[in-house]
C-alpha positions in Angstrom: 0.0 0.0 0.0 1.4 3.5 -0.7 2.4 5.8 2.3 0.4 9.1 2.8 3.5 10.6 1.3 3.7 8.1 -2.1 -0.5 9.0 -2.1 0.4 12.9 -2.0 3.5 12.3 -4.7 0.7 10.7 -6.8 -2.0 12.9 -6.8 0.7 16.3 -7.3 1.6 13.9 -10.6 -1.9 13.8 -11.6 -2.7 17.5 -10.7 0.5 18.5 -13.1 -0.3 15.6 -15.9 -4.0 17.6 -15.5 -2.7 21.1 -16.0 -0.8 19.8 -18.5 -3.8 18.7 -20.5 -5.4 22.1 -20.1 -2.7 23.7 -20.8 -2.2 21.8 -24.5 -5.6 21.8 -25.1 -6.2 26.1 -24.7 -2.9 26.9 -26.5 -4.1 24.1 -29.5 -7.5 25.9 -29.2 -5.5 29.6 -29.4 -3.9 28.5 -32.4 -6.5 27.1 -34.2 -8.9 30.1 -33.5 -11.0 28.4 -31.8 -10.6 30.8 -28.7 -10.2 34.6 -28.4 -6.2 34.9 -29.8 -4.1 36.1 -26.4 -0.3 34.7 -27.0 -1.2 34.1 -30.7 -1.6 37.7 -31.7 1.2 38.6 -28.0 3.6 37.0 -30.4 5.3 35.1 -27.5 6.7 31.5 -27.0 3.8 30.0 -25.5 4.9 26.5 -26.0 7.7 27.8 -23.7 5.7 29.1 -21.4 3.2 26.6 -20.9 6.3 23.8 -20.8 7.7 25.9 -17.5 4.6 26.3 -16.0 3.7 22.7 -15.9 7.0 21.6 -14.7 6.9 24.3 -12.2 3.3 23.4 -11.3 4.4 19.6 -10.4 7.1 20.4 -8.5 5.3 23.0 -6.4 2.1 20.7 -5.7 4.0 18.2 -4.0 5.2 20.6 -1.6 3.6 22.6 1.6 2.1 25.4 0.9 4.9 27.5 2.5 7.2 26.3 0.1 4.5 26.0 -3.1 3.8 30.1 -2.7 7.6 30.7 -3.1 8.0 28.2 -5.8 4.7 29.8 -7.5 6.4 33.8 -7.1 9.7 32.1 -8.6 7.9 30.6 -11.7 5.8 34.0 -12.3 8.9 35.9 -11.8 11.2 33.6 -14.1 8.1 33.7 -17.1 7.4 37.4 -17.0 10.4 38.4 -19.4 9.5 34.9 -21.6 6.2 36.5 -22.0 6.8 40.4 -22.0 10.0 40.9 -22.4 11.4 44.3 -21.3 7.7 44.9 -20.3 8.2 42.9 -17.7 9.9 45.4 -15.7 6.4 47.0 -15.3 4.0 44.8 -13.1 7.4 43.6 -11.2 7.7 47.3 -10.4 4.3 47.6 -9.8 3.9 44.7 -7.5 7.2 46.3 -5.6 5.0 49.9 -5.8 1.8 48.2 -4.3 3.4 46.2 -1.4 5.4 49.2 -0.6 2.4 51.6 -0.5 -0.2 48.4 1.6 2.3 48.9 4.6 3.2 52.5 4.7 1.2 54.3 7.3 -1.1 56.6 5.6 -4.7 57.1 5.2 -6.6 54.5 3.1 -7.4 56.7 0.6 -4.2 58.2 0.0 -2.6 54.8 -0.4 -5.3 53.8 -3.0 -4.7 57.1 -5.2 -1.0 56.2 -4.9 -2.0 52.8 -6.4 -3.9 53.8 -9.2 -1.8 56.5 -10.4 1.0 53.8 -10.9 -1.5 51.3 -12.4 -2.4 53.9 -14.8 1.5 54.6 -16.2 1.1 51.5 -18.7 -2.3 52.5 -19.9 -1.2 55.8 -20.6 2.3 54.9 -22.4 0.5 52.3 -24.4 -2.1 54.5 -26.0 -0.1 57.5 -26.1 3.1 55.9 -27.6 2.6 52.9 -29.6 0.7 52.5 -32.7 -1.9 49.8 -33.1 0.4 46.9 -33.8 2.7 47.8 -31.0 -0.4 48.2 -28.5 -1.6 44.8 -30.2 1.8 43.1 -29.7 1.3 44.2 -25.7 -2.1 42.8 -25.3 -1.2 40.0 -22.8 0.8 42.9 -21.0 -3.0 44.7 -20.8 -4.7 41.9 -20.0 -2.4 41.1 -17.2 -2.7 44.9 -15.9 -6.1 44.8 -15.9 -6.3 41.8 -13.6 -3.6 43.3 -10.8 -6.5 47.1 -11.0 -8.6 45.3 -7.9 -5.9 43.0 -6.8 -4.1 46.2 -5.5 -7.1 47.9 -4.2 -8.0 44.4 -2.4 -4.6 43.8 -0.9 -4.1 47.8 0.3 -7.7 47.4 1.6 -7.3 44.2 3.2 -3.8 45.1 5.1 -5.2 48.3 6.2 -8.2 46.2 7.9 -5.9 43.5 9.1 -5.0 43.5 13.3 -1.0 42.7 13.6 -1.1 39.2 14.1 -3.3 39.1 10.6 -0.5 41.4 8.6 0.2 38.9 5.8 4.3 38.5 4.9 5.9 40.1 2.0 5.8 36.7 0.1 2.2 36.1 0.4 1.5 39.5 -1.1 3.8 39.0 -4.2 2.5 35.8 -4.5 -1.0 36.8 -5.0 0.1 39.6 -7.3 2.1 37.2 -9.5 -0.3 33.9 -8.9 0.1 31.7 -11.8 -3.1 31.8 -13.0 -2.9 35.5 -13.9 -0.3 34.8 -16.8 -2.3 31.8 -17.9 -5.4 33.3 -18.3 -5.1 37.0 -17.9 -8.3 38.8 -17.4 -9.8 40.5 -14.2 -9.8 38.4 -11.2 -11.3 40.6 -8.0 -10.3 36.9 -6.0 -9.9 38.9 -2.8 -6.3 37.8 -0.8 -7.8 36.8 2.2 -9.8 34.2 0.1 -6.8 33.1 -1.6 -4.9 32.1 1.5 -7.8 30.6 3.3 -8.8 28.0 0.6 -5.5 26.9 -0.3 -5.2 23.3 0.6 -2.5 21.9 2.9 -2.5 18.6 -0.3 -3.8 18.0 -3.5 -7.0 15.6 -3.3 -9.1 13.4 -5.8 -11.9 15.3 -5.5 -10.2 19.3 -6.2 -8.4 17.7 -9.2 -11.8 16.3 -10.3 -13.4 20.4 -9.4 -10.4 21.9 -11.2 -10.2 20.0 -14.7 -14.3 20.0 -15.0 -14.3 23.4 -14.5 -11.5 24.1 -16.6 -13.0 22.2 -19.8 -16.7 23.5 -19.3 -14.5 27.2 -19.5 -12.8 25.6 -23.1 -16.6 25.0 -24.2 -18.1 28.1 -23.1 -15.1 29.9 -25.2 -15.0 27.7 -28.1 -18.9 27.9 -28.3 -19.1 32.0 -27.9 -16.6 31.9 -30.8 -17.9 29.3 -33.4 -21.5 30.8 -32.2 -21.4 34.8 -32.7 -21.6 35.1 -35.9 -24.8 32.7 -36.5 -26.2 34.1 -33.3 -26.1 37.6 -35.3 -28.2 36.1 -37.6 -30.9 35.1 -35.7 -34.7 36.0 -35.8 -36.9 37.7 -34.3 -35.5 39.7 -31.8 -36.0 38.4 -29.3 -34.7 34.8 -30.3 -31.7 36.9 -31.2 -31.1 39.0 -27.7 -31.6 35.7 -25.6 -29.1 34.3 -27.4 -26.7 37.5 -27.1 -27.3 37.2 -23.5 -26.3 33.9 -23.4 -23.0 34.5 -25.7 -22.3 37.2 -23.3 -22.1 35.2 -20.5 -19.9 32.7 -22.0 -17.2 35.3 -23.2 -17.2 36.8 -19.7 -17.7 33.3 -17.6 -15.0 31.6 -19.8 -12.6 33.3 -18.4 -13.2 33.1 -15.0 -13.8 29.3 -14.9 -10.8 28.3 -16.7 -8.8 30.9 -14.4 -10.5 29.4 -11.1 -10.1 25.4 -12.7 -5.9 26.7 -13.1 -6.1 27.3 -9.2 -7.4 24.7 -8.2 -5.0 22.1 -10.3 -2.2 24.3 -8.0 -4.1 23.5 -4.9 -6.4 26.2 -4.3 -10.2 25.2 -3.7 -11.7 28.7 -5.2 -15.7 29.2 -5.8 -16.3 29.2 -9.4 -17.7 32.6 -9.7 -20.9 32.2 -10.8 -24.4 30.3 -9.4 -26.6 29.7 -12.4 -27.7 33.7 -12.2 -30.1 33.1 -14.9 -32.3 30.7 -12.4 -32.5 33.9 -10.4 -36.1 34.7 -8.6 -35.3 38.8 -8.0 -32.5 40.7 -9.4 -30.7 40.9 -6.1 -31.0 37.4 -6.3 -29.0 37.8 -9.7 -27.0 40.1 -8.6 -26.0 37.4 -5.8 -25.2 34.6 -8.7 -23.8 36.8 -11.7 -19.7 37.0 -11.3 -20.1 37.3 -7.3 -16.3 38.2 -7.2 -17.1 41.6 -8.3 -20.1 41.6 -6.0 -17.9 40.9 -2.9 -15.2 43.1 -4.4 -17.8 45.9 -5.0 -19.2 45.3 -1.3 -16.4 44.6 1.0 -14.0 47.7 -0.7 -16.6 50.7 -1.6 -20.3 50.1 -0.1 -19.4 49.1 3.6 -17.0 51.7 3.8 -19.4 54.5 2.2 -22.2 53.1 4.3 -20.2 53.4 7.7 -19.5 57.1 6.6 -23.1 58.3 5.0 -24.7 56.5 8.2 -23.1 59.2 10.5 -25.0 62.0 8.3 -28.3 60.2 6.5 -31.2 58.1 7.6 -30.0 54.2 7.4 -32.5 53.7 4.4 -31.2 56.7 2.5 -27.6 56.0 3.3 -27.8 52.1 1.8 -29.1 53.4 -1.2 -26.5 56.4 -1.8 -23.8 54.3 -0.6 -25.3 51.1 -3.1 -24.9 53.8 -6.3 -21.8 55.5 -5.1 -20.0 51.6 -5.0 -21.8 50.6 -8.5 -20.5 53.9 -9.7 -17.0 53.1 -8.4 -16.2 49.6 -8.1 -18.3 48.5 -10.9 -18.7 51.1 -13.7 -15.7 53.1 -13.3 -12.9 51.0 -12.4 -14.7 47.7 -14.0 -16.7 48.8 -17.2 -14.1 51.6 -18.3 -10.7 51.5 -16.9 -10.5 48.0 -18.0 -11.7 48.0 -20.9 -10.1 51.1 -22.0 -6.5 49.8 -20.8 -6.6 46.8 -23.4 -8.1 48.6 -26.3 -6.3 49.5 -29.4 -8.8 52.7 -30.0 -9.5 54.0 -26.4 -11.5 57.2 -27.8 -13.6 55.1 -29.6 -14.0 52.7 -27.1 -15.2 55.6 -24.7 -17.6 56.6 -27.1 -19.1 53.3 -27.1 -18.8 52.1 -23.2 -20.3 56.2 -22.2 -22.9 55.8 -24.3 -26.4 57.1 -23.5 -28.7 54.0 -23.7 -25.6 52.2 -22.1 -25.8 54.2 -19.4 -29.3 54.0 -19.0 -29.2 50.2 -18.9 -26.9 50.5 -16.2 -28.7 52.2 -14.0 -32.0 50.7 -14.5 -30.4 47.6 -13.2 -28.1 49.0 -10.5 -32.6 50.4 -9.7 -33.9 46.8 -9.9 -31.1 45.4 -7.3 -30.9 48.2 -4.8 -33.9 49.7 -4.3 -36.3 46.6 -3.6 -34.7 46.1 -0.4 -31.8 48.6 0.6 -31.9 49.0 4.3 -34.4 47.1 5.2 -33.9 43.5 6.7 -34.7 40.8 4.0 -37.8 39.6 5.2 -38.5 35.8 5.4 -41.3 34.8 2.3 -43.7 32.9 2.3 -43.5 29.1 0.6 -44.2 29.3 -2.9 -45.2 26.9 -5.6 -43.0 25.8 -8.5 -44.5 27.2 -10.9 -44.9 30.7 -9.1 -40.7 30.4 -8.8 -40.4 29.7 -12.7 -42.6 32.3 -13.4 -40.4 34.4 -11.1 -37.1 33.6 -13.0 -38.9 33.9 -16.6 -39.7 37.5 -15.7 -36.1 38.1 -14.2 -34.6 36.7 -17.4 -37.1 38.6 -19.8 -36.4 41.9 -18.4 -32.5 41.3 -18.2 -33.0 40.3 -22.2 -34.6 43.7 -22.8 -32.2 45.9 -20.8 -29.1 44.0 -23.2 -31.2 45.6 -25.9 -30.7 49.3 -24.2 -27.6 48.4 -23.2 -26.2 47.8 -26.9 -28.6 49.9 -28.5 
């Protein structure tokens, strides 16, 4: 019989021969076109890459996590100039700048506008000094940047909050800052710290490997089927046939990445949530709100509407204070630093891409559903309902899913 050690040896075997899999299979899919193009059009060694990360990945998994975190910071580190060459010198100096700022002894928000005025350097020199295929050469630079916007809000945040014997080391912070899964599948990832370090498994088991390559293949078919699907779905009539469909495409695109970032973790031994909770079996929109990429709901929550709420509370009427702070964190969290920055730091033709994200009917979309989720209940104790038939539920979720259909057509009116 094997030892608890031989069973650990076997199953960090199995994780890497996993993430190996997943690995070969997104960068055959990459190639192909069968996913949205990231190292294709970065014009990087990916084969290299992906070659490092899964020997790094196995040696690190049959480790403690003390010693996995280091070997995970090492293998970021040592890939960054594979993938970005002299580029590279920007989110190491960044993750320096943030870990820096998270312990110096200012005021929150001084710290924060510290942050962001360093995050927003490499936006600014991409769109203001490199032409299209330059700024399309850097793309998996500005995906990557993107994803470390609410990672150094969280982790400023998080140390400020934190009593000293919670201060987290200088290691865990440039580990979470540089987590594998960042260059692998670069997107936004508002996976707060403290939920990082408190689902990271001590070993590897059957059943997270099972979690983390499911999860990793359903993100394969959700990004192979939004890409052979979008231009059929284009096509489709009548309208509405056509906008449920959108709705659904645009759920994959954005759920894709997430899932196949979140399967990555957990083949390196973290047991993250998936990020979403079928939202579109939602009964209310808060209910949605609850399902629908919940990352940016707790990132949205625990970083700008508690902290607006403990301040406006001094000065308003609870009621009036939830709903104020509720906008002010939408505003914020969601539309500013999530629906433009973002956006606007990966795109090729930022003016145009304002034009388009500050539309009117946009706009309007947004705030009729930022209306639908606050306002039913802000301030005001959820109140315990009544039993219900099924049918009354169904009915429920078919008018939730009808309206969210018809504010997609105002939003991309």
């Amino acid at each position: 019989m094997q030892t608890q050690g031989g069973q650990a040896r076997t199953r960090a075997l199995v994780g890497a021969l996993a993430l190996a899999g997943v690995l070969g299979a997104m960068l055959v899919l990459d190639r192909t076109g069968y996913l949205p193009s990231v190292y294709r059009s970065a014009k990087v060694g990916a084969d290299l890459i992906a070659a490092a990360l899964v020997v790094l990945a196995a040696v690190a998994a049959a480790f403690a996590p003390a010693r996995r975190r280091a070997i995970h910071l090492y293998a970021g580190v040592a890939i960054l100039p594979i993938a970005l060459g002299p580029w590279a010198l920007a989110p190491a100096g960044f993750v320096v700048l943030v870990i820096g700022v998270a312990r110096l002894a200012w005021p929150v928000l001084a710290r924060l506008v510290l942050v962001i005025a360093g995050w927003l350097v490499v936006p600014a020199l991409r769109i203001h000094h490199l032409d299209g295929a330059a700024q399309a050469d850097t793309i998996l630079l500005a995906l990557l940047w993107a994803g470390l916007l609410y990672a150094a809000f969280y982790l400023v945040i998080e140390r400020a909050r934190a009593l000293p014997g919670e201060q987290s080391s200088v290691l865990a912070d440039a580990h979470y800052l540089l987590a594998l899964p960042r260059l692998i599948a670069p997107f936004f990832q508002p996976i707060a710290p403290s939920d990082l370090s408190d689902r990271e498994r001590k070993q590897m088991t059957w059943q997270l490997l099972r979690n983390g390559v499911a999860l990793a293949a359903y993100a394969l078919a959700l990004g192979v089927g939004a890409q052979l699907l979008d231009r059929p779905v284009r096509q489709l009539e009548p309208l509405p046939v056509r906008l449920g469909a959108e709705v659904g495409l645009g759920y994959a695109r954005v759920a894709h990445g997430i899932f196949l970032a979140i399967g990555l973790f957990r083949l390196l031994g973290f047991g993250l949530r998936p990020g979403f909770h079928l939202p579109y079996a939602a009964r209310s929109f808060p209910d949605f709100f609850r399902r629908y990429n919940y990352y940016v709901r707790d990132a949205v929550l625990s970083l700008f509407y508690y902290p607006f709420l403990g301040h406006l509370r001094l000065w308003l009427p609870a009621r009036l204070a939830a709903i104020l702070a509720a906008y002010l964190a939408l505003i914020i969290g969601s539309l500013i630093l999530h629906d433009l920055l973002v956006p606007l730091s990966i795109s090729i033709e930022p003016l145009e891409t304002l034009q388009q994200l500050t539309g009117t009917w946009r706009l309007a979309g947004f705030v009729i559903l930022w209306s639908l989720i606050i306002l039913p209940h802000a301030g005001i104790a959820p109140r315990k309902e009544p039993p219900r038939l099924w049918w009354q539920d169904a009915l429920r979720v078919i008018a939730v899913d009808a309206i969210i259909v018809a504010l997609w057509y105002v939003h991309t009116r």
